[in-house]
N, C-alpha and C positions, 0 to 999 in steps of 0.2 A: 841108494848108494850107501855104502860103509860109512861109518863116523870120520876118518881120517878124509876121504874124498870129500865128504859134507863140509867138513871145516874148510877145505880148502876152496870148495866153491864157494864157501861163505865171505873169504876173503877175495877171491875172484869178485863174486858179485862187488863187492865193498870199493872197488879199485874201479871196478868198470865203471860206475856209476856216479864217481866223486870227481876221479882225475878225468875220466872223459866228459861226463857233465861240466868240467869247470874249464874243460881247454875249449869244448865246440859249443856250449849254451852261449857263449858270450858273442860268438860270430855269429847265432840266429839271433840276437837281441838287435846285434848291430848291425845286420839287414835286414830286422824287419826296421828297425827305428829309421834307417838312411832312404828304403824304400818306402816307407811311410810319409816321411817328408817331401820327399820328389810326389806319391799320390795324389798329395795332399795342395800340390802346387801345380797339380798337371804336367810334371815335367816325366817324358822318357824312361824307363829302368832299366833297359836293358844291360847300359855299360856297367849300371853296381852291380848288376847278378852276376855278371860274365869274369868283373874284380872280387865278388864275396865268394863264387866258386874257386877260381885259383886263390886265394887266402887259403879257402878251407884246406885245400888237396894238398897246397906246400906244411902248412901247418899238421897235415894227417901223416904226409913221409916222413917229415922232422922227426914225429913220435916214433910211426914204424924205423926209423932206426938209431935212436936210442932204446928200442927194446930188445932190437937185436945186437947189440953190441954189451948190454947187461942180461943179457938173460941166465945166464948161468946162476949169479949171485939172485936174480929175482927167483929164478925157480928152488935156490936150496933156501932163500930168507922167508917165504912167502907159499909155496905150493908142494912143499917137502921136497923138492928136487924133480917137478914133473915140469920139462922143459915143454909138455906139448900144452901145455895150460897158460904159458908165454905167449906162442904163437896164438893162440884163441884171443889171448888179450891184445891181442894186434890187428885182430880180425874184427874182435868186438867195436873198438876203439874207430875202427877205419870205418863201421856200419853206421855209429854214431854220426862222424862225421857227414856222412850222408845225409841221414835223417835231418839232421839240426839243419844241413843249410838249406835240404829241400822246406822245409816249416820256414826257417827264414823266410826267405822269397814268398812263400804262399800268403804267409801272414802280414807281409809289408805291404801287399798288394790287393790286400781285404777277400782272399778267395779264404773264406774259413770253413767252407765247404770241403774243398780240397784237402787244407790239413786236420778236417777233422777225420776225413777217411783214410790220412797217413798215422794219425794217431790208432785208429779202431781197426786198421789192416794189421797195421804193427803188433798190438794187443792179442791179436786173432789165432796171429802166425804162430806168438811165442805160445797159446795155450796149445793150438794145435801139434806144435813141434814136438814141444813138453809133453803132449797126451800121449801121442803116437809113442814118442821114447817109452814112455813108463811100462804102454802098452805091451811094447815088445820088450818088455823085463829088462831093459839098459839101463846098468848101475853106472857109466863111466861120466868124471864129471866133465871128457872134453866134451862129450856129445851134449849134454848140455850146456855148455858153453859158446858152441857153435850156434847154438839155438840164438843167442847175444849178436851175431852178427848176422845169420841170414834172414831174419826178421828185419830188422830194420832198411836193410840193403833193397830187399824185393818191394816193401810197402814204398819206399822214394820211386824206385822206377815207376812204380804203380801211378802217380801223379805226376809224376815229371811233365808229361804232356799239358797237364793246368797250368802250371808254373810258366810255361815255355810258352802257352798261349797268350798271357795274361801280358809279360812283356808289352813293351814299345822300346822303338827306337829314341835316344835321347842325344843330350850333348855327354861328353865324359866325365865323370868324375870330379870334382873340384878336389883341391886339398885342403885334407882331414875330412870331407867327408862320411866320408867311410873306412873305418880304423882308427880314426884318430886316440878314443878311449879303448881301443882293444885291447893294448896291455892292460891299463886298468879292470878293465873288467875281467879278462881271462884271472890276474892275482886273485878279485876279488871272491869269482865262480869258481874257484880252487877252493879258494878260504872256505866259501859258503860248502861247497861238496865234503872238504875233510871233515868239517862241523858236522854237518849229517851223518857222515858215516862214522865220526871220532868214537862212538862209545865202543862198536864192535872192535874196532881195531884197538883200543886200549885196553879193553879188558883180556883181549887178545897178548895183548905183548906185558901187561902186569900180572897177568896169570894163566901164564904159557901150557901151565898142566891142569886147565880146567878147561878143555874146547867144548865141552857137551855147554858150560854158560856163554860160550861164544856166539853159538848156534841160538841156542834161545835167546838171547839179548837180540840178535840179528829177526828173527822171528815176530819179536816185540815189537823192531820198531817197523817192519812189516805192516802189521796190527795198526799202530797208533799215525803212521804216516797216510793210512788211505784219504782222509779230506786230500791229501797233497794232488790227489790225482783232479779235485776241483780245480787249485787254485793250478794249477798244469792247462787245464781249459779256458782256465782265465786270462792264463798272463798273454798270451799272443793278443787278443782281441782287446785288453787294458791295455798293453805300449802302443796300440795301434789308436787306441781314441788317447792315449795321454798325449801321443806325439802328435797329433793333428790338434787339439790342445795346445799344445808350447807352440806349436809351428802359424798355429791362427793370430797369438799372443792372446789367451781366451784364458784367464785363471779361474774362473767361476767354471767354465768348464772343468777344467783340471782336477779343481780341486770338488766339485762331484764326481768326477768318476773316481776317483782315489778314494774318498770317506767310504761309497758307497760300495768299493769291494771288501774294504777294511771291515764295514761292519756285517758283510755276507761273512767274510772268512772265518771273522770274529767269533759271531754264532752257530757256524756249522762246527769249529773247533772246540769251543767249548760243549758241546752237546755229543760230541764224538769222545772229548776226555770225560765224561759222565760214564757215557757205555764201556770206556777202556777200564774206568774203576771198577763196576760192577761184574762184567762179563773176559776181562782181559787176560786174564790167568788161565779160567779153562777156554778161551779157545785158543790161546797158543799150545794147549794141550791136545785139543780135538784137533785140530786143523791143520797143524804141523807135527805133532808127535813128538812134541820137543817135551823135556824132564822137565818138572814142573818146579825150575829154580826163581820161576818173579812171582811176585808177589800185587797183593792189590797195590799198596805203594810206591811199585817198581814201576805199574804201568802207569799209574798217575802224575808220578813224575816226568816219567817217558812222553806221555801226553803231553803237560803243562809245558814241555820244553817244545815239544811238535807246534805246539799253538804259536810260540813264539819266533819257530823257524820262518811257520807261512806267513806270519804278518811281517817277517823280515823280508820275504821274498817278493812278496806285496809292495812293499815300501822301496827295495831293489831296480823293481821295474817304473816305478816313476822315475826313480833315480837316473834311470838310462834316459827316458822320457826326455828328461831338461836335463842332459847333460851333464850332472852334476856325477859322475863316477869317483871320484874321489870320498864323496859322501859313503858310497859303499865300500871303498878299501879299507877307510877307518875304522871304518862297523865293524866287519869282518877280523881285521886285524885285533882290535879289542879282543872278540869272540873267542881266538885263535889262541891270545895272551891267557884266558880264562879257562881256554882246552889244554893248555898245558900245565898250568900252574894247581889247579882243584883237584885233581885225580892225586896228588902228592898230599894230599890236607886228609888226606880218609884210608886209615888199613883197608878199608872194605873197596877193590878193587870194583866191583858191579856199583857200587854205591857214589863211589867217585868219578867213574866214568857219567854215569846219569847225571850227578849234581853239575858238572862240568860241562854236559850238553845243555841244561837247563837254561843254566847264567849264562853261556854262552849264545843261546836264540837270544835270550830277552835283553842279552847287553847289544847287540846289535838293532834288536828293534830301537832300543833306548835312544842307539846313538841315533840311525834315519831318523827319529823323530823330532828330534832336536834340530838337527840339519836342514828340514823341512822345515821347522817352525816360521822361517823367515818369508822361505817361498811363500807357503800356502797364505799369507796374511798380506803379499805384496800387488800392486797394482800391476799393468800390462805391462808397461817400461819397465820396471824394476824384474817383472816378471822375467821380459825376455835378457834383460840381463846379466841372470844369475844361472847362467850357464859355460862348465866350463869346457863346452864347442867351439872351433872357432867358427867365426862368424861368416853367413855365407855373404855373395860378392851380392853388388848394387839388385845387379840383373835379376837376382833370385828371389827378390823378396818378395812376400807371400800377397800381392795387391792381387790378386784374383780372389784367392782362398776369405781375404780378410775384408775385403772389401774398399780397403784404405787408399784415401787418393794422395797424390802428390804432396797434394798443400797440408792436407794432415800429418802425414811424413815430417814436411819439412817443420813443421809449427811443433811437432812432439819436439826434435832434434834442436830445438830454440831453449823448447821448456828444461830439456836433459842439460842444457849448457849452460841454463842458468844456475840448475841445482848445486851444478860444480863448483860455477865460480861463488853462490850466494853459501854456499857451505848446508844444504839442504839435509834433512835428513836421508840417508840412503846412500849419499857421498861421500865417498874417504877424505875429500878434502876437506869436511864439515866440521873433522873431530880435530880440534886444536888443543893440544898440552903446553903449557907455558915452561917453557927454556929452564934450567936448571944448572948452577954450575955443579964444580966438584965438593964436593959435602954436602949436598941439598939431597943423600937419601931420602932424607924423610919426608921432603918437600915433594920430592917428586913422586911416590910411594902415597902421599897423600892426592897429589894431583890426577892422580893413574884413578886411585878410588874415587877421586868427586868423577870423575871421564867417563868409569864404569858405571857409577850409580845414575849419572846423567840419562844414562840409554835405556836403563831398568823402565817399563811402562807408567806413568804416574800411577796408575792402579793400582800395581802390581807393590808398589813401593812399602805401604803400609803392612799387608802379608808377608813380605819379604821381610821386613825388620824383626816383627813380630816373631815367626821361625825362627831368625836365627837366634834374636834374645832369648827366645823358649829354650830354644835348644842346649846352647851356652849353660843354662841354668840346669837342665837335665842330663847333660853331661857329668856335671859334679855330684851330682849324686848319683849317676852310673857309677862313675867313678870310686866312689866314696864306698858304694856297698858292691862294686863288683863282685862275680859276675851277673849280683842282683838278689834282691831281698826274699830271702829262702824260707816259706812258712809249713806248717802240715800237710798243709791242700798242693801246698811244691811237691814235696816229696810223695804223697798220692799219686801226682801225672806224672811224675817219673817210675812212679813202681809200675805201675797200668802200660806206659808205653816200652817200657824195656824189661818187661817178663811176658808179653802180650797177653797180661789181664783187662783189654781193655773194655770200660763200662760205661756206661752214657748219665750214670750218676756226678759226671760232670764235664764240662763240655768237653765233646767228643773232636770238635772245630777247635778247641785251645790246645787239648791234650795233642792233638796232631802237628802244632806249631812247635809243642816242646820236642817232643821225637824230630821234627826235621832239622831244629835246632841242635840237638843232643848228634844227630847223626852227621851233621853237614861239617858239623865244627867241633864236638867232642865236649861241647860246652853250653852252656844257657847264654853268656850275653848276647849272642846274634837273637837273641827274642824278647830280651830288655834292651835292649839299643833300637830295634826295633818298634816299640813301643813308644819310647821315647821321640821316637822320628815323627810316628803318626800322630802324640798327641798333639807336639808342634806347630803341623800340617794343622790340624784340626782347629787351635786355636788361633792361628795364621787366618784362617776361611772365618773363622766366628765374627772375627777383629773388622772384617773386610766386609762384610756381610749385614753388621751393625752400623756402619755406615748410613745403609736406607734407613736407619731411624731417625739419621741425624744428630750421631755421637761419633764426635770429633777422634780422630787416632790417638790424639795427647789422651787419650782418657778410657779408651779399650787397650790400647797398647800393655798400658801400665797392669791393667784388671789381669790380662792374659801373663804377664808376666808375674804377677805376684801369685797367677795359680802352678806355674812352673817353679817359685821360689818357695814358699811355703812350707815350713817342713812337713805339715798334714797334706797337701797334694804333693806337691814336688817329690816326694820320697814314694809317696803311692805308685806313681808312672812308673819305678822301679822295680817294685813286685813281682815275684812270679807268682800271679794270680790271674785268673780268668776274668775277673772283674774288672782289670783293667782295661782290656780291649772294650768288655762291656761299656765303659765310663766313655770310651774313646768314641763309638759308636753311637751313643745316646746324646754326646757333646753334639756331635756332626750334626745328627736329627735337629738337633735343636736350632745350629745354626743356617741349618738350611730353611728351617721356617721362618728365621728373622730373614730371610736372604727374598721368599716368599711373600709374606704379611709386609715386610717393607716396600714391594712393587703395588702392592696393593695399595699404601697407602697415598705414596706417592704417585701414584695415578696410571701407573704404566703398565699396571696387568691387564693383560687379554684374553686371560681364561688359561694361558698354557702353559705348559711348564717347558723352559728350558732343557735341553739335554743334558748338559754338565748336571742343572738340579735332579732331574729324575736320575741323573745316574747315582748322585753323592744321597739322595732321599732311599732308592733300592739299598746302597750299602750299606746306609745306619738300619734299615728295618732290619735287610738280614744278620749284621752283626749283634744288634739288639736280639734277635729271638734265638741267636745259634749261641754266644757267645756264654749265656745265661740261661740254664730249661727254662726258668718263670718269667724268663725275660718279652715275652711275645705282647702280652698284655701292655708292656708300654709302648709298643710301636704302633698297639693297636690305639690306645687313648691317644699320641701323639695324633694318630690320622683322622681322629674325629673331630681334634680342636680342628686341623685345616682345611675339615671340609665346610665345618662355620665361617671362613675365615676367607675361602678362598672359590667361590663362585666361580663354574665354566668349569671347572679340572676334578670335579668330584668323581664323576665316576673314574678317573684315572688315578685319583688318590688311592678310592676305596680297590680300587682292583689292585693297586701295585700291595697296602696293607692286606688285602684277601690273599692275595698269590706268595706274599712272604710269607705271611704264618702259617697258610696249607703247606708250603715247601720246608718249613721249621718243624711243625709237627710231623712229617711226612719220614723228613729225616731218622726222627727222635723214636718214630712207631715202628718204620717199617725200614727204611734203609739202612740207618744204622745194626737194625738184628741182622738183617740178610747178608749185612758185611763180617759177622761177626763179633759186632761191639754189642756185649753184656747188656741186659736191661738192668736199672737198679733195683735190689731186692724188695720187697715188697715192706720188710716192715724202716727200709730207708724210707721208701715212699711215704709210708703214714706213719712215719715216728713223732710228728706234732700232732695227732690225733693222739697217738699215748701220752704225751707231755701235757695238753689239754685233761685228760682221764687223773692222770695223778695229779692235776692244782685241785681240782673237781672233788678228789677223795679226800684230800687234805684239807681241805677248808667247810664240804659238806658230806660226811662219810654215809650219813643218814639213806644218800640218794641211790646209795649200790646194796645189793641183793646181797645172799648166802653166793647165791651162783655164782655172781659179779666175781665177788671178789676170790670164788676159787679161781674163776676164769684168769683173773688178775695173779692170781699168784701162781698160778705154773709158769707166767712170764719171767716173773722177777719178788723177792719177799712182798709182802704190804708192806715192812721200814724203808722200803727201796722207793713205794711209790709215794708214802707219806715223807721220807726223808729229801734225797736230794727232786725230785719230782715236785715238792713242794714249792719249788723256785719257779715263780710265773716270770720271770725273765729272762733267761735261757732255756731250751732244752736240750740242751748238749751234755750237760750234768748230769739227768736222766739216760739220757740212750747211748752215750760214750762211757758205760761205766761198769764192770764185767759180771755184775749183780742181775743185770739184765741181759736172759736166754734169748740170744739175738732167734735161735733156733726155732726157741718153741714159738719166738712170738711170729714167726715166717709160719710156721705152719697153723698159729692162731689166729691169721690174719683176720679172716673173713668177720670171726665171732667179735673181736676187740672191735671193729669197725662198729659194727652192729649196736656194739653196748656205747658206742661214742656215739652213735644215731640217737639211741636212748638219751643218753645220758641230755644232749639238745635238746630234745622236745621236755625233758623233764624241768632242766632250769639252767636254759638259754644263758641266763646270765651269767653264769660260771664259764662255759665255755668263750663264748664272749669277752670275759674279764681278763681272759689266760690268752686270749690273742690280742687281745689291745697292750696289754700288759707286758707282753714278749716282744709286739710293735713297738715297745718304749721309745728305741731309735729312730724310728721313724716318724712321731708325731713332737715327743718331748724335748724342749728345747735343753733342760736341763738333765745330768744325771743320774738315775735312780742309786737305791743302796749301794755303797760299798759292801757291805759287808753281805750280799746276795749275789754278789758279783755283775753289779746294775752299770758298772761304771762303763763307758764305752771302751771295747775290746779294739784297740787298736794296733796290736800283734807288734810283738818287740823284733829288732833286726840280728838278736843271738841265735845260733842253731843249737839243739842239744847236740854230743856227739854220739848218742844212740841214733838220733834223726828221730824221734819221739817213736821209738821202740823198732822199727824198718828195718835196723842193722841187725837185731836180737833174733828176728824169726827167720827158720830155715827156708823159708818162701822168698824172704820179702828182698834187702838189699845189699844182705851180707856178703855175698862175692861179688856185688856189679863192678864190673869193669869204670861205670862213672860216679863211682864213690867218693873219689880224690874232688871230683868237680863241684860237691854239691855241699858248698861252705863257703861262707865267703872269703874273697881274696882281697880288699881293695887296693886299688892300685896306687894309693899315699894313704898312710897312715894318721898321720896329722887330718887327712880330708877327713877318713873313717870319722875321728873322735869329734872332728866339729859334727859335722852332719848327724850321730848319735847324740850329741849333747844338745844339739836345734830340737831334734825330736820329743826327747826328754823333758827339755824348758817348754816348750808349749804343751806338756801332757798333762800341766798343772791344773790341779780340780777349777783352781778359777778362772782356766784359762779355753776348758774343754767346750763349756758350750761355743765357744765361738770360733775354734781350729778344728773342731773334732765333731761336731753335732749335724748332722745334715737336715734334720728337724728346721736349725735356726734359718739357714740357709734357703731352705724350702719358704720360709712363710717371708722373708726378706723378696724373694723375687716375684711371691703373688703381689706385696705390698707396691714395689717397684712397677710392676707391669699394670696394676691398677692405675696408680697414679699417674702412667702415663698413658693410658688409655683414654684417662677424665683429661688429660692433657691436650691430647689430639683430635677428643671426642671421634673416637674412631674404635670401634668395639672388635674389630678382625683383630685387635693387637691381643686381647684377653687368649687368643691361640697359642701363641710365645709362652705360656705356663704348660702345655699339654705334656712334655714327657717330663717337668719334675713331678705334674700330679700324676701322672700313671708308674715312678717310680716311687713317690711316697704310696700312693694304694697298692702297688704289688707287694711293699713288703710289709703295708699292713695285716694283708690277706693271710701271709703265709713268712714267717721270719724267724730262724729257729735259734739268734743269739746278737746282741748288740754288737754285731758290729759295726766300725767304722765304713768299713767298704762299700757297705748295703747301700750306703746314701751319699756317698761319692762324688754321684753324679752330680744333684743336688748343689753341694756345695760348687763345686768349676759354673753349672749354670748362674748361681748367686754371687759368686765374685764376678761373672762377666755382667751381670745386669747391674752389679755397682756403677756402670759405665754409661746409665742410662739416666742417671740425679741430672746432670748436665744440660741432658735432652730438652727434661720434663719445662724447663723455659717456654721451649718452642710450644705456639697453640694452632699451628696449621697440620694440613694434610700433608704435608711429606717435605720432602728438603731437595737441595738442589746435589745430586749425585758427583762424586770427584772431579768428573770428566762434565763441567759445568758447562759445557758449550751450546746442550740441545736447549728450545724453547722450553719454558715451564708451561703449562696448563691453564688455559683461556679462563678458569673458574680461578684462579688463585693469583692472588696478591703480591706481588714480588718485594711490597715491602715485608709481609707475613713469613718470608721464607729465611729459613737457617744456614745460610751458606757453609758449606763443609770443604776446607783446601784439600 
């Protein structure tokens, strides 16, 4: 068909699919859920199919005439004024209704036999209708459009007969049985359909003269929607064991079948937005013929936002489940707020649209999960009362299904009346604020917060405080250097992602946060605010975590906040630099090992690792090795201390450490070329093997040949390698300096290499002396020459306004559009000055080793974990050093300028093992955990033990 017809089926299809989806999915939810419950109780169906069929039929005239009485303004607003494309949407519309209610009934009645051959007739029809048309060269889009009704219309009759067999005779309907949440759910299955189809239609109506990007956006999400057709097989057969679940009062049921599709959907979606990244560009090319306007980031988007539709639709069908439909309007409505409001934030129409889908799946996830968190954690009463169905009558209740007799019955219905009047938790009459008169805002405003922090989990309470004090503190220096601390290596991953130079000479995973940043918002704070969020998080988990050592919150709390206040950390979280998420991720590792070695010690490991940890253990490795290329090496020494440490889980260690750094290198070799991300040039790669060669010739010139040193001097003069080359404590002075033929030395790679091979075997100790030397940061507590430039580089918060020369080249950032952005703004000025003047006052020589040195910091926390190892006599704790010492040896190995950053991590780990002096009192195996209720351990002494509030 023509492009004009194209378009117009495109929006056809967009309508058929959202507003019919969301009028009739919600009446097959609510017959299967209403006939689920009757299954499930032995009772009758007959009378809800014979009530969910007239619902349907009245509900399918309503539509068919409101579309006859607008079709005029629909056929010129919508199908360029093709009135017959109206009528197909009425036919379409009416087919659906069909189908949904025939699947209802089958599915409430466990025949999924039945609707699984109403779904694969269905499928059949439309390929065959479709073939036939193309066959016989029919360009018109009503004849495909018709295809939308007679399909679905023929596969219902097709089964009908199951449906109509499966019946019994029953009593009638109760009220609210059936329909009760129908309007809610019809709102919210509208919500949920416009979100899905929102991006076509928006890029549609914000750029009315681009339909060929209509077509392909619609194409894409084609592509990126196919898992949907799993969780499409799912959802009937999940409301149907969720609702015999709610209906049994069975929460342990419930909530396995919930996790356990969460985490199918979870991992077929993410394994499908992997193939969308690599493969999704050309097959909306090959497959549909569509102009190749997306992009690998178009579809990854497009994915990342599909992942979070299905786990909403996931989480949607519990919601029907237990009645809680309200839980979904909300969702949705949020969703809805973010589908209008984000496509105004971006000129880029395609760009806006996507971003808007994205936030909108995952704010909706966000909300069901929240909404859920109550349910999934509550007991069988609490279970079934957190529904908002009404309730059915005496006669109904589930004593067959559930097994429950009278006397149980009545003896719950004792316990539920006590909870009320005893003010139990769970009971709204439980939570008492004390009376206020007129002028006791404050009073009252303070009583509301002791009410809300009363309900907070005593657990939870400690991480809770900790986040927000963090946070509060990293705010102000958000603030202070809005929209964030702009260094060289900034401006780099800005040149790289917005000229698409991009190169994997630094991370390719960071550099893609500043582009989604740059493009979502026009600006970098959303990826320093972000930063700030997770290290929070991070040290929030550390805080809570060191508990099992038996270090009281008075005394992590504080550790965690003075590494948020610090002007040497606190202002780091700020940066736009790669090495911060690195720091963030190497934090987490670490805390998840005290989270580990502390069950160990206290006696309640059993060889496995918790989910929450393997999942938070998976994230620090892969953050660690993606975050930073050399960064692999510490995830890997991290995983060796805890397989010392942590008996039974080794092989699950060493595989999750195996499978991270083969999928880090994996990336770094093969995936990132095949995307087109730049390898870095070869003499970036070994430009401290040249920095090693010039300390070498400077100190013993004797060891290099005639040859040598011609070889050396097509690179760069010999004053070049004798003079700045001389510096064994940067090499940045040598290779950033225009003396040195980046050119010849690329195509001199191999030989330079060769003569550094030499140059080792000849006298080891040179080479040697020029890495340990250049490691100064990372072993020396104190700082080498000033006047060699030895002091630690801790990068000042001024930008040049060349942007250290970016703006001067015709390549580089002289016209960008995000020029104006890339400086700082802070948002008070007075903050500015204090927070630059914090910085400054601790940069003092006498001040550096102990704000600024991660050397000092490194050997403070072996001293500390020692001491408390002889403490416990408990040797698993020597594990708790593994990623500062696999961050001190990575940049001993390999380090090509002091700086601060390199050993980062380092320090956050040594301020939080400040928290451990405390401990070291304690001479037993473990301590009594927050939640002090369970028995201690038949081997240990309860006077021995450390009680922890």
């Amino acid at each position: 068909m023509g492009q004009e017809a194209a378009d117009s089926f495109s929006v056809f299809w967009a309508i058929v699919f959202s507003v019919g989806i969301g009028l009739f999915f919600p009446l097959e939810q609510e017959l299967t859920r209403a006939i689920a419950d009757r299954h499930a109780r032995a009772v009758g169906t007959t009378p809800l199919v014979r009530r969910g069929a007239a619902s349907t039929l009245g509900l399918a005239c309503a539509t068919l005439g409101l579309l006859t009485l607008g079709s005029s303004p629909l056929a010129d607003a919508l199908f360029a004024g093709d009135r017959s494309l109206v009528s197909a949407l009425g036919g379409a519309l009416l087919g659906l209704a069909c189908a949904h209610a025939t699947r209802g009934v089958l599915a409430g009645l466990g025949a999924f036999s039945g609707y699984g051959a109403q779904l694969a007739l269905d499928a059949v029809l439309r390929l065959l209708l479709t073939g036939a048309l193309a066959a016989a060269g029919n360009s018109s889009a009503l004849a495909y459009a018709l295809v939308l009704t007679a399909a679905p219309v023929l596969a219902s009759l097709a089964v009908l007969p199951t449906a109509v067999r499966r019946t019994a005779p029953g009593p009638g309907p109760l009220p609210g049985e059936l329909g009760a949440g129908a309007g809610a759910l019809i709102i919210s299955t509208l919500l949920t359909q416009g979100a899905a189809n929102a991006p076509v239609i928006t890029v549609r109506l914000l750029a009315p003269d681009r339909a060929a990007l209509a077509s392909a956006l619609l194409y894409g999400l084609v592509l990126v929607r196919i898992p949907q057709f799993l969780v499409a097989s799912l959802q009937a057969s999940l409301l149907v064991r969720l609702t015999h679940a709610h209906t049994r009062l069975d929460p342990a049921g419930f909530r396995r079948a919930l996790l356990t599709c969460v985490a199918l959907v979870t991992g077929v979606a993410s394994g499908w937005m992997l193939l969308c990244a690599l493969l999704g560009p050309m097959a909306n090319v090959a497959l549909f013929a569509a102009e190749p306007l997306l992009d690998t980031a178009d579809f990854v988007l497009l994915a990342f936002g599909s992942t979070g539709f299905l786990l909403a639709l996931v989480l949607g069908n519990a919601a029907v489940a237990a009645g809680r439909r309200g839980a979904q309007v909300l969702a949705w409505s949020c969703a809805s707020c973010l589908l209008l409001a984000l496509p105004a934030l971006s000129d880029d129409a395609l760009w806006g649209a996507e971003l808007a889908f994205a936030a909108a799946a995952w704010a909706a996830t966000l909300v069901l999960l929240l909404s859920f968190r109550s349910l999934l954690g509550s007991d069988a009463q609490e279970f079934s009362a957190m529904s908002d169905t009404p309730p059915r009558s005496s006669e109904d209740a589930p004593i067959a299904a559930t097994g429950t007799s009278s006397r149980q019955r009545h003896i719950g219905g004792e316990q539920m009346d006590r909870m009320r009047l005893s003010g139990a938790p769970g009971s709204r009459q439980g939570l008492h604020l004390p009376r206020v008169g007129s002028g006791g805002g404050l009073v009252a405003a303070a009583a509301k917060a002791r009410a809300l922090w009363s309900r907070v989990p005593p657990a939870l309470r400690l991480p809770l405080a900790v986040f927000l004090a963090c946070q509060a503190c990293y705010l102000l220096w958000w603030a202070a250097f809005f929209p964030g601390v702009i260094t060289k290596d900034s401006v780099v991953y800005i040149w790289q992602v917005t000229t698409g130079h991009w190169r994997s000479d630094h991370s390719a995973l960071y550099s893609s946060l500043v582009w989604f940043s740059l493009r979502s918002t026009g600006d970098l704070w959303a990826l320093t605010l972000l930063q700030t969020i997770a290290m929070s998080a991070v040290l929030a988990y550390a805080c809570a975590s060191l508990r099992a050592l038996g270090v009281r919150g008075r005394w992590s709390a504080p550790a965690a906040v003075v590494c948020a206040a610090a002007p040497s950390l606190g202002s780091f979280t700020v940066f736009v630099w790669k090495d911060v998420p690195f720091t963030i991720c190497a934090v987490l590792v670490f805390a998840v090992a005290v989270q580990l070695v502390g069950r160990r010690v206290h006696g309640t490991w059993n060889g496995r690792l918790r989910r929450s940890e393997l999942l938070l253990l998976c994230i620090g490795f892969m953050g660690v090795g993606l975050f930073r290329n050399n960064g692999f090496p510490v995830s890997v020494m991290a995983a060796l201390a805890l397989l010392l440490a942590l008996p039974g889980a080794r092989r699950l260690i060493a595989a999750l450490a195996a499978a991270t750094t083969a999928l880090t290198l994996s990336l770094m070799l093969v995936i990132y070329p095949a995307a087109g991300i730049e390898r870095p040039s070869k003499t970036f790669v070994y430009n401290l093997h040249y920095a090693d060669l010039a300390v070498a010739y400077s100190r013993q010139p004797s060891l290099f040949t005639a040859d040598d040193l011609r070889l050396m001097s097509q690179v760069a003069p010999l004053s070049h390698w004798r003079g700045p080359g001389a510096n064994c404590y940067a090499a940045d002075p040598f290779y950033y300096n225009p003396a040195l033929d980046k050119a010849a030395a690329e195509r001199l790679t191999e030989p330079l290499v060769r003569l550094w091979w030499r140059t080792l075997r000849k006298a080891p100790q040179q080479i040697l002396d020029a890495r340990l030397c250049r490691a100064h940061i990372a072993w020396a507590v104190f700082p080498g020459p000033p006047d060699q430039g030895a002091r630690t580089w801790t990068n000042g918060t001024s930008i040049p306004t060349n942007l250290w020369g970016f703006t001067e080249w015709e390549w580089g950032l002289k016209d960008s559009p995000y020029l104006p952005v890339i400086k700082t703004r802070p948002l008070s000025q007075d903050l500015n000055d204090a927070a630059t003047f914090g910085r400054y006052a601790f940069h003092v020589p006498q001040l550096e080793w102990l704000f600024w040195r991660g050397a000092t910091w490194s050997y403070a926390t072996y001293v500390l974990i020692a001491l408390l190892t002889r403490a416990r006599r408990c040797r698993p704790l020597l594990a708790l050093a593994g990623v500062t010492l696999g961050v001190q040896l990575t940049v001993l190995a390999a380090n090509p300028a002091p700086c601060f950053r390199y050993m980062a991590t380092p320090m956050f780990i040594g301020v939080l093992c400040l928290s451990l002096i405390p401990a070291l009192r304690a001479t037993v195996d473990g301590v009594v955990p927050p939640r002090a209720s369970r028995p201690l351990p038949s081997t240990t002494s309860t006077s021995e033990v450390e009680h922890v509030p």
